[in-house]
C-alpha positions as a Markdown table, in Angstrom:
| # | Residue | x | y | z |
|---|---|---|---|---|
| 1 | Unk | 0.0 | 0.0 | 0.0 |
| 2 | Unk | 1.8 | 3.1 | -1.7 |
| 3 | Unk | 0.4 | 6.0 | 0.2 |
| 4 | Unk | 2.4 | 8.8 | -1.6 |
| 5 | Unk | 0.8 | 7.5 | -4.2 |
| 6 | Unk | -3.0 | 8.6 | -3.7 |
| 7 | Unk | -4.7 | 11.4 | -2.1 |
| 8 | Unk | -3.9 | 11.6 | 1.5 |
| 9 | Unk | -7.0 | 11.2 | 4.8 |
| 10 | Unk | -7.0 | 13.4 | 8.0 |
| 11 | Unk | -6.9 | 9.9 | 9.7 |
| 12 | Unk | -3.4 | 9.4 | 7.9 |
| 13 | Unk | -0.6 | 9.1 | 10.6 |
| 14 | Unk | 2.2 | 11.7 | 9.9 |
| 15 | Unk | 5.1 | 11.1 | 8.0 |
| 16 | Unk | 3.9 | 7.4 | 6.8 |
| 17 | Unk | 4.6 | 6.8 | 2.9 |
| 18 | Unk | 3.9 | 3.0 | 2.8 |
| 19 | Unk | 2.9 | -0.4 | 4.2 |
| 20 | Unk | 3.2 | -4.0 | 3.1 |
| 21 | Unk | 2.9 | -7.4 | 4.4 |
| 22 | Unk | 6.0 | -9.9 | 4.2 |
| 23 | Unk | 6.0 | -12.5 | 2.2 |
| 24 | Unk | 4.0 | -15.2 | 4.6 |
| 25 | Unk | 2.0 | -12.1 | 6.5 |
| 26 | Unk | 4.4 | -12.8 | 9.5 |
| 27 | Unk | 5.2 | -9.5 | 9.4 |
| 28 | Unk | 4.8 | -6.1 | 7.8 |
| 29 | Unk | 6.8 | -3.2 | 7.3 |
| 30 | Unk | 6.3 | 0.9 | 7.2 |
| 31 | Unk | 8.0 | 3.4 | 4.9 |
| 32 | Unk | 8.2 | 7.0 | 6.6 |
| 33 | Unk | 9.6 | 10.5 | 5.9 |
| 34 | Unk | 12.7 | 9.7 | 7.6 |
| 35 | Unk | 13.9 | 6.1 | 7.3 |
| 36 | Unk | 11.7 | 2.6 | 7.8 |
| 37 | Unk | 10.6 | 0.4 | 10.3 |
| 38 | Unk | 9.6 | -3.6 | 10.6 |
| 39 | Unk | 7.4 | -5.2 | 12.9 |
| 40 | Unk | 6.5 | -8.3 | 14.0 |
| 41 | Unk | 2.7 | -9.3 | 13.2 |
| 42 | Unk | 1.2 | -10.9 | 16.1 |
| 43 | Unk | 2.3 | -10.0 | 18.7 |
| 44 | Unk | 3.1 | -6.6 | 17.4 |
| 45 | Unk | 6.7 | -6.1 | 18.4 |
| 46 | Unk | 8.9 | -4.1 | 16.5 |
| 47 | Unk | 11.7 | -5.8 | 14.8 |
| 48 | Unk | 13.8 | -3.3 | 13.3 |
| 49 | Unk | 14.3 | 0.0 | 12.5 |
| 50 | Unk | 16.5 | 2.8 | 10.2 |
| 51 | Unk | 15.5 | 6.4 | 10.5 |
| 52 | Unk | 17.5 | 9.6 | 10.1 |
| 53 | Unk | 17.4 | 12.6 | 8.1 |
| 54 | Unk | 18.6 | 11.6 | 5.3 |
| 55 | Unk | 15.2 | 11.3 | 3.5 |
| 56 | Unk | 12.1 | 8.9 | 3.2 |
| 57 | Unk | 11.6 | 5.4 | 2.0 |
| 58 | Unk | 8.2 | 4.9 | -0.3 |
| 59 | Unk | 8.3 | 1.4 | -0.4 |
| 60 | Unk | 10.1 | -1.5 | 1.4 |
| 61 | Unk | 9.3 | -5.0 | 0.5 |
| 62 | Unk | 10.8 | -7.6 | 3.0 |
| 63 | Unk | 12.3 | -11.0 | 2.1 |
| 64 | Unk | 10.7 | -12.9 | 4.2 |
| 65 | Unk | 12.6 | -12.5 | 8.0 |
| 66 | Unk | 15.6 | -12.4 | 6.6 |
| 67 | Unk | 18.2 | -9.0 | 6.8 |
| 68 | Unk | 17.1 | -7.9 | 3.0 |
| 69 | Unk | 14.9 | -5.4 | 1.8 |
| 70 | Unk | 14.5 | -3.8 | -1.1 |
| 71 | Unk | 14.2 | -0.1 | -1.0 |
| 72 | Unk | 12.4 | 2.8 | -3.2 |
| 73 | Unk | 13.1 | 6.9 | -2.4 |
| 74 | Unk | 10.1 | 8.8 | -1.7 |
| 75 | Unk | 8.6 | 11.8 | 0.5 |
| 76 | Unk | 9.4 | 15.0 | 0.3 |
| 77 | Unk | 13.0 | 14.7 | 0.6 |
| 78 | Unk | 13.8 | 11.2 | -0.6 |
| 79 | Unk | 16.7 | 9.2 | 0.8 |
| 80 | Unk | 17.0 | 7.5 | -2.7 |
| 81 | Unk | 16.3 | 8.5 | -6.2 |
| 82 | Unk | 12.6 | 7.5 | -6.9 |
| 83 | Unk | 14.1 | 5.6 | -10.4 |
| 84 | Unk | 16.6 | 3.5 | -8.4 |
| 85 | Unk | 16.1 | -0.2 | -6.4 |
| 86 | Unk | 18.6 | -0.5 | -3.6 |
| 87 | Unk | 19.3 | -4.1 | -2.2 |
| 88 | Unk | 19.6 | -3.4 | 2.0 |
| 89 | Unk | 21.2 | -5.2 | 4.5 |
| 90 | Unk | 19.3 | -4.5 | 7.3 |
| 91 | Unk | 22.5 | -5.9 | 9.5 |
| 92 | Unk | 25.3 | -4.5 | 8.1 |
| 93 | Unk | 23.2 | -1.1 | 7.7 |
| 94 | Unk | 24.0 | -0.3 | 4.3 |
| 95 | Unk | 23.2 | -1.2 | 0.4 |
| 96 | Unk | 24.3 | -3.7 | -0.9 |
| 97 | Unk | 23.2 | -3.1 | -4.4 |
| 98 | Unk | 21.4 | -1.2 | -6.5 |
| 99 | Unk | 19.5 | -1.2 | -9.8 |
| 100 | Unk | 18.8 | 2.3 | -11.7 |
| 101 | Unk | 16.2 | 2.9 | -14.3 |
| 102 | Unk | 15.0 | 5.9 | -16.5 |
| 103 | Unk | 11.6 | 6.2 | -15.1 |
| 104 | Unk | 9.9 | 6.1 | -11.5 |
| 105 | Unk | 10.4 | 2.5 | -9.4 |
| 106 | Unk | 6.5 | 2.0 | -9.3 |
| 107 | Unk | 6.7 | -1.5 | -7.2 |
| 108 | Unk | 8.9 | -3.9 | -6.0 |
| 109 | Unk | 8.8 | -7.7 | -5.3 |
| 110 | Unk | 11.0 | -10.5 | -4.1 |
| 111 | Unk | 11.6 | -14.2 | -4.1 |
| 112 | Unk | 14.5 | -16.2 | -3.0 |
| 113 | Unk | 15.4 | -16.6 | -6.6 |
| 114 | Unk | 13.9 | -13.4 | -8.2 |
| 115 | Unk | 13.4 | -9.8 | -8.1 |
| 116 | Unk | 10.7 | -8.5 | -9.9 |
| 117 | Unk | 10.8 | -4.6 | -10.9 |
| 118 | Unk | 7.9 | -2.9 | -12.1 |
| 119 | Unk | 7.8 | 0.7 | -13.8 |
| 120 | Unk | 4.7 | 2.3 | -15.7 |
| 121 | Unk | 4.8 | 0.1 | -18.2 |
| 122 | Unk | 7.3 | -2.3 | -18.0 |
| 123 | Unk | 8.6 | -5.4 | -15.6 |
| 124 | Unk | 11.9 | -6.3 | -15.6 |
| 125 | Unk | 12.2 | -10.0 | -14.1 |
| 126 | Unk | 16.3 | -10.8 | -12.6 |
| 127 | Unk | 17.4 | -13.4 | -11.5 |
| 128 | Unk | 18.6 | -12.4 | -7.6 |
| 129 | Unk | 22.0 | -13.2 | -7.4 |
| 130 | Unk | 25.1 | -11.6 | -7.6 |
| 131 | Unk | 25.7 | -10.2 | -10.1 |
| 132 | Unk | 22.1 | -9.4 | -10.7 |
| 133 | Unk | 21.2 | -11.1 | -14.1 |
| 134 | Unk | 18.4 | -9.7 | -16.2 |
| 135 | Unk | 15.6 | -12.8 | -17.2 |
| 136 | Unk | 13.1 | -10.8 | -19.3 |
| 137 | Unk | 11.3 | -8.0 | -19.5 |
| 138 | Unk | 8.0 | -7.3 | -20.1 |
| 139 | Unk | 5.4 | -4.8 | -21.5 |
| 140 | Unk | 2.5 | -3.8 | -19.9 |
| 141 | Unk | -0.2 | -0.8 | -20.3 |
| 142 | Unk | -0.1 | 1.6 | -18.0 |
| 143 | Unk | 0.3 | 0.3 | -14.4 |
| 144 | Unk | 0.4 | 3.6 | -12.0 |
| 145 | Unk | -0.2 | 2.0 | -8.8 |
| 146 | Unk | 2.7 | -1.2 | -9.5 |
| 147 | Unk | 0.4 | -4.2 | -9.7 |
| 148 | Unk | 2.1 | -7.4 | -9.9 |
| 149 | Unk | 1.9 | -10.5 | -7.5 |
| 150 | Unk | 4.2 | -13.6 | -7.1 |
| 151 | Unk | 3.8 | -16.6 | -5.9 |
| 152 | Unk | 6.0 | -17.6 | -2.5 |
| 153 | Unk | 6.3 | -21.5 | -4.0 |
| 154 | Unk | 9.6 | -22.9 | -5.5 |
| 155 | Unk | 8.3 | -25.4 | -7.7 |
| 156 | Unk | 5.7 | -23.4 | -8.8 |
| 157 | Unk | 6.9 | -19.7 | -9.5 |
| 158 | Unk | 4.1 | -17.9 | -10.7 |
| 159 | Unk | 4.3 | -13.8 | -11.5 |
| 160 | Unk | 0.8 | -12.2 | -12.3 |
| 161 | Unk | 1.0 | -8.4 | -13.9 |
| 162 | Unk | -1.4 | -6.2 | -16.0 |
| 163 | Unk | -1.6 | -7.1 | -19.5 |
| 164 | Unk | -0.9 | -4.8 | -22.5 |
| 165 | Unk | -5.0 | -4.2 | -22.7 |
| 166 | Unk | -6.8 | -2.8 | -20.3 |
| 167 | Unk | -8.3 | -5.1 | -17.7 |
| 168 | Unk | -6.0 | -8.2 | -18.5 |
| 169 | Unk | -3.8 | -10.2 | -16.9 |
| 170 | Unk | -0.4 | -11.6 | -17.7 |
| 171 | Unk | 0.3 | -15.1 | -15.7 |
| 172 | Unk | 3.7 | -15.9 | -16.2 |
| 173 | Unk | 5.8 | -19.1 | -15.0 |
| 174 | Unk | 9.2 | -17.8 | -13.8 |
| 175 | Unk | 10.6 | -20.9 | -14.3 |
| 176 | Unk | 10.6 | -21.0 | -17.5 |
| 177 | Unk | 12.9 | -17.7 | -18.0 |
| 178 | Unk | 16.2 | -17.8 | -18.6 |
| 179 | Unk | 17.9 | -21.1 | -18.2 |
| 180 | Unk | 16.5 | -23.3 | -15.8 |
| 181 | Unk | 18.1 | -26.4 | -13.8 |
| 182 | Unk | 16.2 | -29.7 | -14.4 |
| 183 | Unk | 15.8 | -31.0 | -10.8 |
| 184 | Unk | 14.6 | -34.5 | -9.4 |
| 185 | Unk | 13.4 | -35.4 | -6.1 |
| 186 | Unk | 16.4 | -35.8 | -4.2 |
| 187 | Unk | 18.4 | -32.9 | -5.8 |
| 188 | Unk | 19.5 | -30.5 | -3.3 |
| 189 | Unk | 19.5 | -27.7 | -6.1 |
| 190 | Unk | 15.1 | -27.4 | -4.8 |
| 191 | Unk | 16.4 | -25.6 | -1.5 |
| 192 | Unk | 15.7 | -22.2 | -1.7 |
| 193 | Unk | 18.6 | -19.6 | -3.4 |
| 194 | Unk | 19.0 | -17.0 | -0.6 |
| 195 | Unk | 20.4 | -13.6 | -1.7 |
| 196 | Unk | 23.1 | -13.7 | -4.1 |
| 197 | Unk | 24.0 | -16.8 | -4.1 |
| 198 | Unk | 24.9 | -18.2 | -7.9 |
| 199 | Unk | 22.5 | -20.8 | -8.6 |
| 200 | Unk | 24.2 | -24.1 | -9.8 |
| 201 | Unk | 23.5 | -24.8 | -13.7 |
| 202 | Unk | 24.8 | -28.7 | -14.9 |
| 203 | Unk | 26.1 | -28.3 | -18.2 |
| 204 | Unk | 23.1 | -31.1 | -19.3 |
| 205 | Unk | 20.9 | -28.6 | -18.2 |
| 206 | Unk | 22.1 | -25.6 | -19.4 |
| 207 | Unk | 18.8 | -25.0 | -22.4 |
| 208 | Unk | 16.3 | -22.5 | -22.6 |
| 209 | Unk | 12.8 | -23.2 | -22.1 |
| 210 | Unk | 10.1 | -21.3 | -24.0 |
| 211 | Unk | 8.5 | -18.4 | -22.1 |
| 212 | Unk | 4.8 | -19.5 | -20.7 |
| 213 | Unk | 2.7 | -16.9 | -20.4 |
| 214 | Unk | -1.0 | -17.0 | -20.0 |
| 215 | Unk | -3.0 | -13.8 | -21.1 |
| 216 | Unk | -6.6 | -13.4 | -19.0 |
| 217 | Unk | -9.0 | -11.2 | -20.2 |
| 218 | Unk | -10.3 | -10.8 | -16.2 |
| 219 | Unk | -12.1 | -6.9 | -15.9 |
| 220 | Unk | -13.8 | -4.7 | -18.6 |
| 221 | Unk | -11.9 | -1.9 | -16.8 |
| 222 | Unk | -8.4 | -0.9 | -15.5 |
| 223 | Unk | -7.2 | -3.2 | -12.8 |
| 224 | Unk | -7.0 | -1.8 | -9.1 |
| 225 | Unk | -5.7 | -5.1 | -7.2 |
| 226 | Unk | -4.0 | -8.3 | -7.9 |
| 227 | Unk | -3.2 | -10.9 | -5.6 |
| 228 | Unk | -1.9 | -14.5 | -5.5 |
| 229 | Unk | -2.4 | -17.8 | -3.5 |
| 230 | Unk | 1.0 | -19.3 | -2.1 |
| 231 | Unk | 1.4 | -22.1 | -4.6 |
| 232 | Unk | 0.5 | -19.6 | -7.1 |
| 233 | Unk | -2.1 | -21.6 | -8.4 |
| 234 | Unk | -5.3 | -19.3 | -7.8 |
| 235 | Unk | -5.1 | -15.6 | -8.6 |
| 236 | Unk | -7.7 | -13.1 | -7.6 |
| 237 | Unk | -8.3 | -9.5 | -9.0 |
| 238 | Unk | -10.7 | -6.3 | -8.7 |
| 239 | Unk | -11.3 | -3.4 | -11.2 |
| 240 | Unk | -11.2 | 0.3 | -10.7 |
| 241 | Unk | -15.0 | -0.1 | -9.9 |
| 242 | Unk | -14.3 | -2.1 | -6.9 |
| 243 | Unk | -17.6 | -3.9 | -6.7 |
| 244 | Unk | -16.3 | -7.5 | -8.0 |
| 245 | Unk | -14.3 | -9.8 | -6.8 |
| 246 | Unk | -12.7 | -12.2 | -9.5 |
| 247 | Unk | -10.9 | -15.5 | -8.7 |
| 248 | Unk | -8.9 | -17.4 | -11.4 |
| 249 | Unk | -7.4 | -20.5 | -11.9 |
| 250 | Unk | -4.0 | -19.3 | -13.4 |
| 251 | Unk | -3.0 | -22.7 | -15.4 |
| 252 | Unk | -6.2 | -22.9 | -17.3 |
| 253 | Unk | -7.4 | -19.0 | -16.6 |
| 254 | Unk | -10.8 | -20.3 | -16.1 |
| 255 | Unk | -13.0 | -18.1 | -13.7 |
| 256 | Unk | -13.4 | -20.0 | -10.7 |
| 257 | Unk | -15.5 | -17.4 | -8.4 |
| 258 | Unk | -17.0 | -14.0 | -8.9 |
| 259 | Unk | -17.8 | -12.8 | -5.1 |
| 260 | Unk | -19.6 | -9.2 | -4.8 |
| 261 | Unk | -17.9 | -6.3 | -2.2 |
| 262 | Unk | -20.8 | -4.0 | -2.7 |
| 263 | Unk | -22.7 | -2.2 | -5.3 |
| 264 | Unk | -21.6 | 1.1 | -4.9 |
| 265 | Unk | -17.9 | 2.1 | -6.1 |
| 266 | Unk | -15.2 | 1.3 | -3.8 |
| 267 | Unk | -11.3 | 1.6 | -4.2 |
| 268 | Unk | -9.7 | -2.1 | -3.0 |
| 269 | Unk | -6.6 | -1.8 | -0.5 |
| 270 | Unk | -5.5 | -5.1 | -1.3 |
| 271 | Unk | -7.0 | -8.9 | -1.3 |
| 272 | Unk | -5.1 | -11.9 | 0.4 |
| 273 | Unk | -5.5 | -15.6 | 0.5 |
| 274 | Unk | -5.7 | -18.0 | 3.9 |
| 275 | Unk | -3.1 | -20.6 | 3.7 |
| 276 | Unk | -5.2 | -23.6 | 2.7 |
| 277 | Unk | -6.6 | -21.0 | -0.5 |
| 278 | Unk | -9.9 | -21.7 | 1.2 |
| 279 | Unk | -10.9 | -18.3 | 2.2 |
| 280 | Unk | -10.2 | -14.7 | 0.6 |
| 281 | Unk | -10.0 | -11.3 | 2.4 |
| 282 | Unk | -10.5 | -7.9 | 1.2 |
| 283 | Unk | -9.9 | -4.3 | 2.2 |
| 284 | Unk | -11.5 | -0.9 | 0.6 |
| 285 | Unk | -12.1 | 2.7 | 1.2 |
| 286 | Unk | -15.7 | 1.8 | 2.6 |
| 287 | Unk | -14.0 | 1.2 | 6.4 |
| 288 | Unk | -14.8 | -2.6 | 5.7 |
| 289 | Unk | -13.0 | -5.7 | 5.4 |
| 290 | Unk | -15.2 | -8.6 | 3.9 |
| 291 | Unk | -14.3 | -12.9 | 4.4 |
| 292 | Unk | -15.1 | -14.7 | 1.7 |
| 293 | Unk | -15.7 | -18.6 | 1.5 |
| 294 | Unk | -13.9 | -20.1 | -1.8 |
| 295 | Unk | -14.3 | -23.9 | -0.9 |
| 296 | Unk | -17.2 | -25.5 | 0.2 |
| 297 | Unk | -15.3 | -27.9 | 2.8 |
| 298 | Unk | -15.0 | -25.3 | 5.2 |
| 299 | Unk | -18.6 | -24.8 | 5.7 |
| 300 | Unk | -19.5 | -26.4 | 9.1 |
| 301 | Unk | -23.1 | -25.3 | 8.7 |
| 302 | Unk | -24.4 | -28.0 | 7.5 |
| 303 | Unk | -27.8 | -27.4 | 8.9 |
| 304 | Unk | -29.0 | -24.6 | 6.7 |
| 305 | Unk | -32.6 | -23.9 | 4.9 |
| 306 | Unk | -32.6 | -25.1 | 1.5 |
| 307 | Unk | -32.0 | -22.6 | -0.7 |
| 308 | Unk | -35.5 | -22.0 | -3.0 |
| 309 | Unk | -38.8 | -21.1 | -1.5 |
| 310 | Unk | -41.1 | -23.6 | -0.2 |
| 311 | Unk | -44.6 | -23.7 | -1.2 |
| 312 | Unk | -46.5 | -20.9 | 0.7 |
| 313 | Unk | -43.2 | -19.4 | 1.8 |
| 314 | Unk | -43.3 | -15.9 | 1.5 |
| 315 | Unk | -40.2 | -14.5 | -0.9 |
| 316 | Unk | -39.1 | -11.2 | 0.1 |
| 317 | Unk | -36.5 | -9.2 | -2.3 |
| 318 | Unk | -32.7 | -8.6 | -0.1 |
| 319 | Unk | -32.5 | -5.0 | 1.1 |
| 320 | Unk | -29.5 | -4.3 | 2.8 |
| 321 | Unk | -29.7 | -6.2 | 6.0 |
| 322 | Unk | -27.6 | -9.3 | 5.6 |
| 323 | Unk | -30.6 | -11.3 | 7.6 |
| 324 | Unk | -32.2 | -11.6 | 4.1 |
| 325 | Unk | -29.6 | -13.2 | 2.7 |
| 326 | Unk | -29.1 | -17.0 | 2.5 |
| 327 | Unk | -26.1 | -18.7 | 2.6 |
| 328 | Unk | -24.9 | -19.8 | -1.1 |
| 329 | Unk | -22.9 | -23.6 | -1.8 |
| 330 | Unk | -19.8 | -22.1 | -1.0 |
| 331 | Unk | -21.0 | -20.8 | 2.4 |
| 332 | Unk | -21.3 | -17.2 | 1.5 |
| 333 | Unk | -24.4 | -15.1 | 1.8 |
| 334 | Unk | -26.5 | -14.7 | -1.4 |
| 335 | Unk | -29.6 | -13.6 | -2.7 |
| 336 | Unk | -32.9 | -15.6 | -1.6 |
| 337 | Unk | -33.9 | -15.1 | -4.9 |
| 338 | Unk | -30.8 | -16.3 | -7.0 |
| 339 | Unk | -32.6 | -19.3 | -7.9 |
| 340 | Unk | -34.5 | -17.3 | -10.2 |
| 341 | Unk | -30.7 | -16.0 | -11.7 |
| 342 | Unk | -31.5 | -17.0 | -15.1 |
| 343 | Unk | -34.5 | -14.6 | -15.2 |
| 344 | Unk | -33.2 | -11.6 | -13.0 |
| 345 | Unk | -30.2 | -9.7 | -13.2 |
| 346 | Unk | -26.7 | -10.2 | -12.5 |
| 347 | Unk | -27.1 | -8.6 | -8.7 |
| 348 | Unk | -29.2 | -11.7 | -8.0 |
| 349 | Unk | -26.9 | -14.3 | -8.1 |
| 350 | Unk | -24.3 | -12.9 | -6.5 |
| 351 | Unk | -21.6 | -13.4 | -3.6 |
| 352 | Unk | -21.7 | -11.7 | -0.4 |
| 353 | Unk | -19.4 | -11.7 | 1.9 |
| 354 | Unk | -19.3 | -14.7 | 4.8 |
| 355 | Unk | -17.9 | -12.7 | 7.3 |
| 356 | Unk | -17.1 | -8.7 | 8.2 |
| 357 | Unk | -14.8 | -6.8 | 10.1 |
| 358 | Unk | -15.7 | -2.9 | 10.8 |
| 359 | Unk | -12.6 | -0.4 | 11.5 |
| 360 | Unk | -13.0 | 2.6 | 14.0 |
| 361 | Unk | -12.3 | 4.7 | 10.8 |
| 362 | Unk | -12.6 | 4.5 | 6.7 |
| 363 | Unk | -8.6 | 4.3 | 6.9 |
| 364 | Unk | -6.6 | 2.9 | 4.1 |
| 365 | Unk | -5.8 | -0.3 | 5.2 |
| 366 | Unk | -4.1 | -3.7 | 4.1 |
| 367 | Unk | -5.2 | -6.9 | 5.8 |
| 368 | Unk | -3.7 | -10.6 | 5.8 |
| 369 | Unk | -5.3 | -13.7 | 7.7 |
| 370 | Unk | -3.6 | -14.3 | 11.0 |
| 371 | Unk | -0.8 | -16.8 | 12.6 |
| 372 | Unk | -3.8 | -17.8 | 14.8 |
| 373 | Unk | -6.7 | -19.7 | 13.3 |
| 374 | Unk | -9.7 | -17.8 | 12.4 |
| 375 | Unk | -8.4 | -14.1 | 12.9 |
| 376 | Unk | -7.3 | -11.3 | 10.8 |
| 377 | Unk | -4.2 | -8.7 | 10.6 |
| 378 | Unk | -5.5 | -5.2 | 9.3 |
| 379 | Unk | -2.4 | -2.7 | 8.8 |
| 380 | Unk | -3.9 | 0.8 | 8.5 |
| 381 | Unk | -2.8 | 4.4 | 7.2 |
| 382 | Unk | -4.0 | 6.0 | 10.6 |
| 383 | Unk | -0.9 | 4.1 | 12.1 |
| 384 | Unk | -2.8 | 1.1 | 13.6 |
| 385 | Unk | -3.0 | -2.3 | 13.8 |
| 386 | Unk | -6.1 | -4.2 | 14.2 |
| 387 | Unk | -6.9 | -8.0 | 15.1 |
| 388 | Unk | -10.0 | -9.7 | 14.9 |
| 389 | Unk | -11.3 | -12.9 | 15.0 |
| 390 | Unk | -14.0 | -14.9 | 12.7 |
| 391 | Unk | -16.9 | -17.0 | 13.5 |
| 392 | Unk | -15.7 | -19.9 | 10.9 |
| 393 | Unk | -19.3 | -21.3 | 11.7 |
| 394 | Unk | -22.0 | -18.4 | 11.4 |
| 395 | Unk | -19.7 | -15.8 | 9.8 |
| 396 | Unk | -21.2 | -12.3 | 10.5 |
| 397 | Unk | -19.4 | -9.0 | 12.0 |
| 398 | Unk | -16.0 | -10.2 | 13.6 |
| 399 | Unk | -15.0 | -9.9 | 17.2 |
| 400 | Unk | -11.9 | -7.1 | 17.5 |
| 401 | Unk | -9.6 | -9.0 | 19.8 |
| 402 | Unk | -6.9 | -5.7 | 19.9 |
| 403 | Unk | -6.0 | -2.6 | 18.7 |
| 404 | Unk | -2.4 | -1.0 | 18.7 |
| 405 | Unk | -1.0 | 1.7 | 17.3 |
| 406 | Unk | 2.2 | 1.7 | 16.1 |
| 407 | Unk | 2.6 | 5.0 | 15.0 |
| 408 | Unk | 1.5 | 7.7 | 17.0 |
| 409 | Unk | -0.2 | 10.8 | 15.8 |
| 410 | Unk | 1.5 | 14.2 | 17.1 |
């Protein structure tokens, strides 16, 4: 969540340019005027932190726990050029390396094996390792706001970005950059690379693959959010209308679920998996976060109405109160009348949220499912940290279990 990179709140917490999750939601990290902190999830301990007047960091993207981040300028008085990448060791309290480009650093993402960079309209892919070695790069149209997602798993490397139209999607197997290592089961080259480590090639295996890349036509309008599931194998997204929630799967690009925020317009924060890729999370301008059901395993409730009216059942049409909905096959609320989708419109057969969590303020906020079962992480612009727990059973408004802040408002 790029804050410099939107129209700032009264609620906003001084001096605060930018938040993002780790790469397993562990932790999350803050980009300020004057430097950068990390913190530890839950509990909320702080980990580390690098602040001086030297200038302000706009985005820090953590590898998981480990002493590496990668680093964009921003603020007013930037520590670092806004076109440059800088590689930090958090440790030895410098940079380590760095990557300059002719345009503005929009986003940045890490694996073990790769670092992603994505400008306006381009992604450069490298291979992380020192030197850094340049993979591919890739055109997009325009991407202000830095989308692109990767997937966390080795064997299945998966980088989703915006397509060269509007509203598609480019799912693209890492793997299959470059030159690759064929592996078997019991070669110790599937450990992960860590930073800058030269990956092993055999001569034998020392051919190019061709690039996959799967193109998804997945919103009529610009993209606003992009995420991915760990093993990379599910990929959700949202338009600039923010009322849709679409789920693909990203080795067939077949649509998979199309779960409804809202109907009104909404601006989405950002959109995470559980674990298991059983459950989906979202967070918007509306001061909401809505938990949605993707599997149908994980409904307990086995002892709901069926779905149609009975004979002599009275059929009233859903108003706003979620008591009217029903729950749909995948546990999440829907439309008494959705039965009747094939004669009413679209609004009918959609997918409410199972589950809700309310923030004290319409902050901008990033959320992530908790360490603990059930509960959710909400990182928000006002410098606060929320965590609330889920009824996995009856869904509904969440129970706040704490609220912190972490950055206090002078």
């Amino acid at each position: 969540m790029n804050l410099s990179r939107s129209a700032p709140s009264i609620n906003d917490a001084p001096g605060l340019l930018y938040a993002g999750f780790n790469q397993d939601y562990g932790c999350f990290a803050v980009g300020l005027n004057n430097g950068f902190r990390v913190y530890n999830c839950d509990p909320l301990i702080e980990q580390a932190r690098d602040e001086s007047d030297e200038g302000g960091i706009a985005i820090v993207e953590m590898l998981y726990r480990t002493n590496y981040l990668a680093l964009v300028g921003g603020g007013r008085n930037h520590r670092y050029p806004p076109n440059k990448v800088i590689i930090y060791d958090s440790m030895k309290g410098k940079a380590v390396l760095e990557v300059e480009y002719k345009s503005e650093v929009k986003n940045v993402k890490l694996r073990r094996d790769r670092l992603i960079v994505v400008l306006q309209n381009k992604v450069f892919v490298y291979q992380f390792s020192l030197p850094l070695q340049l993979l591919y790069t890739f055109d997009t149209c325009d991407n202000p706001k830095g989308l692109a997602a990767v997937s966390k798993s080795l064997t299945h490397a998966i980088l989703v970005i915006p397509g060269r139209q509007k509203g598609h999607l480019q799912i693209i197997d890492l793997n299959s950059l470059g030159y690759y290592i064929s592996v078997g089961e019991s070669d110790q080259s599937t450990s992960p690379l860590y930073p800058f480590q030269q990956p092993h090639v055999p001569p034998q295996s020392n051919t190019r693959r061709s690039i996959n890349v799967n193109i998804i036509a997945a919103h009529s309008g610009k993209l606003s959010c992009i995420s991915l599931n760990q093993d990379g194998t599910r990929c959700a997204t949202t338009s600039d209308k923010g009322t849709l929630i679409r789920v693909f799967n990203t080795a067939t690009g077949s649509l998979l679920h199309e779960l409804r925020r809202g109907m009104d317009r909404a601006e989405i924060y950002s959109i995470a998996f559980n674990h298991e890729s059983t459950r989906l999370c979202v967070s918007s301008d509306k001061g909401t976060i809505h938990i949605f059901n993707l599997d149908p395993s994980v409904v307990t409730q086995i002892d709901q109405k069926p779905r149609g009216p009975t004979y002599g059942e009275v059929v009233t049409y859903p108003t706003q109160s979620p008591t009217n909905y029903g729950l749909t096959t995948s546990g999440n609320r829907g439309s008494a009348l959705s039965f009747m989708k094939d004669l009413l419109p679209k609004y009918f057969s959609s997918e409410w949220s199972f589950a809700n969590a309310k923030l004290a303020t319409e902050s901008r906020c990033i959320v992530a499912f908790g360490s603990q079962k059930n509960s959710l992480i909400a990182i928000c612009a006002d410098g606060s940290c929320y965590k609330f727990y889920f009824d996995p059973r009856k869904g509904g408004e969440c129970t706040r279990e704490s609220f912190v802040r972490f950055l206090k408002q002078e």
